[in-house]
C-alpha atoms as a printed R data frame, in Angstrom:
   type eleno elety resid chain resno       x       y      z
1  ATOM     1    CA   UNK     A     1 -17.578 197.831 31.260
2  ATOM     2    CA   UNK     A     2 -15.552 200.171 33.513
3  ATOM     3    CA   UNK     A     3 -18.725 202.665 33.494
4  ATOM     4    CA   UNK     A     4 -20.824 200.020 34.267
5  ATOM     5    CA   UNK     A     5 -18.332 198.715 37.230
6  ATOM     6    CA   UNK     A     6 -18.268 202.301 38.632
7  ATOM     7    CA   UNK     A     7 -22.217 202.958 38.331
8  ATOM     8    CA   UNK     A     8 -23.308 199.753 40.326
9  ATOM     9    CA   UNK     A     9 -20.169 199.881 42.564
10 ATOM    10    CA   UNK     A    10 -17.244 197.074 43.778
11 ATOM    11    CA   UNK     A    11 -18.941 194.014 44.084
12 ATOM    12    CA   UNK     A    12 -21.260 194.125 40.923
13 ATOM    13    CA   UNK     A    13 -18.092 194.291 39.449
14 ATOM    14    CA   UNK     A    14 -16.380 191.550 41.089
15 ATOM    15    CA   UNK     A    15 -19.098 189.147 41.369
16 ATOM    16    CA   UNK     A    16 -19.885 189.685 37.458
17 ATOM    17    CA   UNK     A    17 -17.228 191.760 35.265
18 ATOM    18    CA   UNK     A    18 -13.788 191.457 36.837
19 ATOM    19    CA   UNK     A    19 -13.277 188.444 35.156
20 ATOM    20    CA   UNK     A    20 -13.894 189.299 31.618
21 ATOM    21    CA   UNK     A    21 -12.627 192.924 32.044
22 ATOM    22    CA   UNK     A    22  -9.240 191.476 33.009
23 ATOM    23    CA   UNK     A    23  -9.139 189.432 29.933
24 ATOM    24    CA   UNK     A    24  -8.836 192.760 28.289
25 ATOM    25    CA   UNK     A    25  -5.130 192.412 29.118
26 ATOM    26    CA   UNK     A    26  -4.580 189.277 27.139
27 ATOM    27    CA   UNK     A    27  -6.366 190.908 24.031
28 ATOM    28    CA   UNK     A    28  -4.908 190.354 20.039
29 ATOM    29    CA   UNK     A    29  -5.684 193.594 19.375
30 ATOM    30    CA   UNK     A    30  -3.626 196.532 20.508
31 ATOM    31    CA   UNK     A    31  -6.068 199.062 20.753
32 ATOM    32    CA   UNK     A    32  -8.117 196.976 23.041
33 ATOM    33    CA   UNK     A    33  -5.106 196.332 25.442
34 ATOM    34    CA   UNK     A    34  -4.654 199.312 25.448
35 ATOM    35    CA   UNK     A    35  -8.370 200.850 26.324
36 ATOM    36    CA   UNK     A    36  -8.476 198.270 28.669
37 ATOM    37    CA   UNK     A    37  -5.138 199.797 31.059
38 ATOM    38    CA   UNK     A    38  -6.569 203.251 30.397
39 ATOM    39    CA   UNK     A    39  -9.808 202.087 31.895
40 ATOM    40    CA   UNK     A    40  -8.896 200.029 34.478
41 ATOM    41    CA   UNK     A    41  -6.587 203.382 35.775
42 ATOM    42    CA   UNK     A    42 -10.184 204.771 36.064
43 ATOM    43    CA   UNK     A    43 -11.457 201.704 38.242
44 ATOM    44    CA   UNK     A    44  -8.663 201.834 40.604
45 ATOM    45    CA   UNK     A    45  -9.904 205.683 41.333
46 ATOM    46    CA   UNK     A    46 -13.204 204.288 41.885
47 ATOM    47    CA   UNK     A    47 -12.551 201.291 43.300
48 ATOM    48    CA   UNK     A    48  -9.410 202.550 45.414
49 ATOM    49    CA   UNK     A    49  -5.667 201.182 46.068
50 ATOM    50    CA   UNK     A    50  -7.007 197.663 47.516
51 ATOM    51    CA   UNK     A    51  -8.678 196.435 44.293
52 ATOM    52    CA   UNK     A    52  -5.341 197.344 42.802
53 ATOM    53    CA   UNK     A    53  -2.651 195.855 45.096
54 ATOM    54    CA   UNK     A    54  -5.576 192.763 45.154
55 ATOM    55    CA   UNK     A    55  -6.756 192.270 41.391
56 ATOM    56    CA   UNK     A    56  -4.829 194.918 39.094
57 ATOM    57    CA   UNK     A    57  -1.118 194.391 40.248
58 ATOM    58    CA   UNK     A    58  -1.403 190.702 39.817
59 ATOM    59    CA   UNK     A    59  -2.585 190.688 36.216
60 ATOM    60    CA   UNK     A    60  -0.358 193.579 35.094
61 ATOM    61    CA   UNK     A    61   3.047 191.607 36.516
62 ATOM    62    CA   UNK     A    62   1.679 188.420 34.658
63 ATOM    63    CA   UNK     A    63   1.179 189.726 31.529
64 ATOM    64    CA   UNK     A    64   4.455 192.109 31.994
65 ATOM    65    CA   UNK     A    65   6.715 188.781 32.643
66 ATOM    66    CA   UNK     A    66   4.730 186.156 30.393
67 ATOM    67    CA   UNK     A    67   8.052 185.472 28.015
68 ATOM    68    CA   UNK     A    68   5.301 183.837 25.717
69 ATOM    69    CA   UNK     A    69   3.586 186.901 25.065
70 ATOM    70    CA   UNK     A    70   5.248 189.358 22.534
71 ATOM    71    CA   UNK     A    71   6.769 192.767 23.966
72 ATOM    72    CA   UNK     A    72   3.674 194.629 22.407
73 ATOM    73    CA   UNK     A    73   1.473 192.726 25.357
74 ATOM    74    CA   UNK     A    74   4.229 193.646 27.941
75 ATOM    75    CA   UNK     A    75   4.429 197.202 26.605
76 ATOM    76    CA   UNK     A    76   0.733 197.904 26.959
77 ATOM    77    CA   UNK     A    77   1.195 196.894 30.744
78 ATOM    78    CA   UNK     A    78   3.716 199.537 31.213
């Protein structure tokens, strides 16, 4: 998905696969959490430091203080 976001630019990606690229975050599986950070560091390259002060930011600090979630989720924010 980040490939794809970076081939047909910003808003392909918004308009489309934000949404469920973000969910990436919430993911049971580690591994996927954890592909998703690395790849969403590539986005932010691409994309630049207003999709991540605007979309990235957010998510990260509400996964990172979601007491609910289990430190594993919070670690794979930091």
């Amino acid at each position: 998905m980040g490939e794809i976001g970076k081939n047909f630019g910003r808003k392909a990606f918004t308009d489309t696969l934000e949404e469920l690229f973000l969910k990436y975050f919430n993911d049971k599986a580690a591994a996927v959490r954890e592909t998703g950070f690395k790849k969403a560091g590539e986005i932010a390259d691409h994309f630049g430091q207003d999709w991540v002060t605007e979309k990235l930011v957010p998510k990260a600090t509400e996964n990172y203080s979601n007491a609910e979630l289990s430190y594993l989720y919070r670690m794979t924010c930091i």
